[in-house]
C-alpha positions as CSV (number, residue, x, y, z in Angstrom):
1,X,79.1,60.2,151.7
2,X,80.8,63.2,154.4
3,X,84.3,63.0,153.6
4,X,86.8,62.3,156.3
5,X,88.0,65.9,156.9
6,X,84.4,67.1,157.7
7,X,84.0,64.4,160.1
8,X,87.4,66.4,162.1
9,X,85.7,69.6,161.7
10,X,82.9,68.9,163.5
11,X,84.4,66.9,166.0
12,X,86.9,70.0,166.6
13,X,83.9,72.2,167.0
14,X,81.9,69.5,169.6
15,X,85.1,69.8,171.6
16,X,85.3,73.7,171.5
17,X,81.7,74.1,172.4
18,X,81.3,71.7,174.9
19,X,84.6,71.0,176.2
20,X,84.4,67.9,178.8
21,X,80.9,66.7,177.8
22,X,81.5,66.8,173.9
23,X,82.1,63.1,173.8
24,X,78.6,62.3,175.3
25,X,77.2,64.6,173.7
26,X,77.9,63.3,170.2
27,X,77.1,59.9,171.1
28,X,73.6,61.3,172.3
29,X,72.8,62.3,168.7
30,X,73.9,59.1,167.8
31,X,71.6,57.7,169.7
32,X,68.8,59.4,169.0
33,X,69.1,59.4,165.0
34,X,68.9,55.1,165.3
35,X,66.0,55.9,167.7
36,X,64.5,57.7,164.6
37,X,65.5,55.4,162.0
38,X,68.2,57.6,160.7
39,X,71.2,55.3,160.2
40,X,73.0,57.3,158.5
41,X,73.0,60.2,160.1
42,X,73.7,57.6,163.0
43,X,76.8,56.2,162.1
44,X,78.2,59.7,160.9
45,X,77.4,60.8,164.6
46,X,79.5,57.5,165.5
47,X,82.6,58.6,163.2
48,X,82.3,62.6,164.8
49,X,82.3,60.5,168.5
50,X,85.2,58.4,167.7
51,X,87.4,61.7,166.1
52,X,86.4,63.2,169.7
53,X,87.6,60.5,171.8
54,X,90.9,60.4,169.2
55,X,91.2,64.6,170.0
56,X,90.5,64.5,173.4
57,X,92.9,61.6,174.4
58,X,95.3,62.4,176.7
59,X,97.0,59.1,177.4
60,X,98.8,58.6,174.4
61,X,102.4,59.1,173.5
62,X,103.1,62.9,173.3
63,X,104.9,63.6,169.9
């Protein structure tokens, strides 16, 4: 099990290295791991896509 924090960590370093294109980026590996049969690393690459879309949203209230 990848703990919650290392999920963030990589989702922080998708956005630094590919800025704008991060989000479909992660979701590419998603996609391809279920296209290999890898679920798991699948649904990790689901949690990294969702932290993305949770850092890179800029609609929400600013604090």
């Amino acid at each position: 099990m990848i703990r919650e924090i290392e999920i963030w960590r990589v989702a922080v370093l998708m956005v630094n290295r590919y800025a704008d294109e991060a989000e479909a980026n992660s979701f590419r590996r998603a996609e391809e791991r279920a296209a290999e049969g890898d679920h798991a690393g699948a649904a990790i690459w689901r949690r990294v896509t969702v932290a993305i879309e949770h850092l890179t949203d800029t609609t929400g209230p600013l604090i």
